[in-house]
N, C-alpha and C positions, 0 to 999 in steps of 0.2 A: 197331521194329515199328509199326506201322500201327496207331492206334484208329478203329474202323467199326463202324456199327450198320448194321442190318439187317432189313428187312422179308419175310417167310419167308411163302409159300401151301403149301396142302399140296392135292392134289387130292381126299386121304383125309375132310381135314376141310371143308367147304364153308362161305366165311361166317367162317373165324378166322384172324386172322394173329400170328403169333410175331415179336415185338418185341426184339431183344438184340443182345447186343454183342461183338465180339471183338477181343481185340488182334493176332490172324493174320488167315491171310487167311480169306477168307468161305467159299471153295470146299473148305476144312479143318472147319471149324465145321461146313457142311452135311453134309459125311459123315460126323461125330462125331454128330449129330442123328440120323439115317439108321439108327445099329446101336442105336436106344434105344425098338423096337419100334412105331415107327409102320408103315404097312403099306405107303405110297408115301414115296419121296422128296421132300424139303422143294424147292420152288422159290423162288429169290428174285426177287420182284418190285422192290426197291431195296437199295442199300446204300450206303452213303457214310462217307467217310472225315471224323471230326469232329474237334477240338482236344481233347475231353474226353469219349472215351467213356462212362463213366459220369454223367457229369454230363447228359449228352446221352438216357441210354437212362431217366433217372430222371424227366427232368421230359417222356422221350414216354407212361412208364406211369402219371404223377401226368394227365394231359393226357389221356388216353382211360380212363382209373380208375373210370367208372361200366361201360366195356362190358369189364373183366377177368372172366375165367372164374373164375379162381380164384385167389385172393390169391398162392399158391408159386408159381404157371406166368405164364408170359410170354404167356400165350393173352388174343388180344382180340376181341371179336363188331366188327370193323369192317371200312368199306373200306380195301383197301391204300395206296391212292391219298391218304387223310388222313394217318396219320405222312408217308408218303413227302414232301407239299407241305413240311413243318416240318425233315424232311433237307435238301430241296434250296436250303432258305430258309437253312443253318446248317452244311451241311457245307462242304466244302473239296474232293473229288474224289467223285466216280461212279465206283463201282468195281464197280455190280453185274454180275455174268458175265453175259453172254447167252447160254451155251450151258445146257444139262441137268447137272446136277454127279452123275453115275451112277457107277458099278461098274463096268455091264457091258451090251450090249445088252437083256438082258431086263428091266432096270430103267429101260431107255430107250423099250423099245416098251410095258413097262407104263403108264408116264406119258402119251404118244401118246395109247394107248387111252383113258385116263382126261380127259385133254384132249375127246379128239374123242367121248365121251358127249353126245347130245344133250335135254335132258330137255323134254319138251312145252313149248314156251314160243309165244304171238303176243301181240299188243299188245291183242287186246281182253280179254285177260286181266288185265292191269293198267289199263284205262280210257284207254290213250292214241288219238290220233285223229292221220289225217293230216294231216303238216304241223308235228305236236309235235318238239322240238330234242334230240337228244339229244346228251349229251356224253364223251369218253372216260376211262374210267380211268387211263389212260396221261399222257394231257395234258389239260388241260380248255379248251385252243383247237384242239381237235378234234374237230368233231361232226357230228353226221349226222340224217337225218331221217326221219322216221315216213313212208314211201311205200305201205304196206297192212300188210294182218294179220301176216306174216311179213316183210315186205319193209320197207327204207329208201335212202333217196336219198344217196350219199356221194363228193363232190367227181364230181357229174354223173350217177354211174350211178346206176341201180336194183340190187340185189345182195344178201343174203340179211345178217341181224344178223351173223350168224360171219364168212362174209367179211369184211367192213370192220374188224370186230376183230384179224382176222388179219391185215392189211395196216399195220392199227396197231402192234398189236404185233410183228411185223420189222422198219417202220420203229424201232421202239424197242430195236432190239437184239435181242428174242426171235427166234433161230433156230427157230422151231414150223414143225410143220407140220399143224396145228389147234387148235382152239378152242371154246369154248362160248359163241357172243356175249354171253348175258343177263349174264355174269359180268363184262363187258367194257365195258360202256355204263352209263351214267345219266341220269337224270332227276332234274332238279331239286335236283342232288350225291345221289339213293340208287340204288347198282346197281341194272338191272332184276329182276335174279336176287330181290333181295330186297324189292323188293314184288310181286313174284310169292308167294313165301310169303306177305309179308303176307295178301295179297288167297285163298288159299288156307286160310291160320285163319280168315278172316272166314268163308269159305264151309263152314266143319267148323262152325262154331256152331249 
């Protein structure tokens, strides 16, 4: 049997990812996760096949151990895209699924729906200006650029944050057919999504 860890999104939880390991396959684990009352289905953003799963899932929760929710849960306040670099640096196979790991349609167009939420988001909300670089969660030799308030420039075009995200993530395997860009880019290695919050506690003070 396989040992693989795994980096888990939930659309429920915004901002945590679930950190663990299995010795089956992933798309068994994610529906075992699925009937233990979270309210959306878990997506995995990576997985990979290691030499020593535990060894592996121990020193990714000793390694991001300041941003755990909560000592018993595998929950961590980080981007996916930091464990994932330390997999792809250590595992031995890519095995994350690209498709939806559901039930049944209605848990397929719940997650859709939940994907394609768009929450108020432009650039002059976080102080960027055009021209600033941003880069993808996906791969961080993929990026694109600040072209106006909602708008960036990507491999030529002008095109909305979510587009580019979404061209990314297919390229990357994700079958989607939407997305929420801010969750999807970065600046400076921190998703937009989250210094949008930041810049949003500044402004509640």
């Amino acid at each position: 049997m396989p040992n693989i860890v795994y980096v888990l999104t939930n659309q429920a939880m915004p901002g945590l990812v679930k950190i663990g390991l299995t010795t089956g396959h992933v798309e068994d684990r994610m529906r075992q996760l699925d009937s233990v009352g979270i309210p959306l289905p878990f997506e995995c953003f990576s997985a990979w096949e290691v030499p020593d799963a535990r060894i592996a899932e121990k020193a990714l929760h000793t390694a991001f151990g300041d941003h755990r929710i909560r000592e018993k849960r595998e929950f961590f306040r980080i981007s996916p895209d930091k464990p994932t670099a330390i997999l792809k640096a250590f595992g031995t196979q890519n095995v994350t699924p690209g498709h939806d790991v559901v039930e049944d349609d209605d848990d397929s167009k719940s997650l859709e729906r939940a994907r394609s939420r768009k929450p108020k988001f432009n650039f002059d909300m976080i102080g960027l200006k055009i021209g600033e670089r941003l880069a993808s969660v996906f791969d961080d030799d993929v990026e694109c650029m600040v072209a106006g308030r909602k708008r960036v420039n990507f491999r030529g075009e002008e095109m909305s944050i979510s587009a580019a995200a979404l061209i990314v993530a297919n390229e990357n395997g994700k079958n989607w057919n939407t997305i929420a860009g801010p969750s999807f880019w970065k600046y400076e290695d921190q998703p937009l999504n989250e210094l949008r919050d930041e810049a949003d506690e500044v402004d509640d003070e």
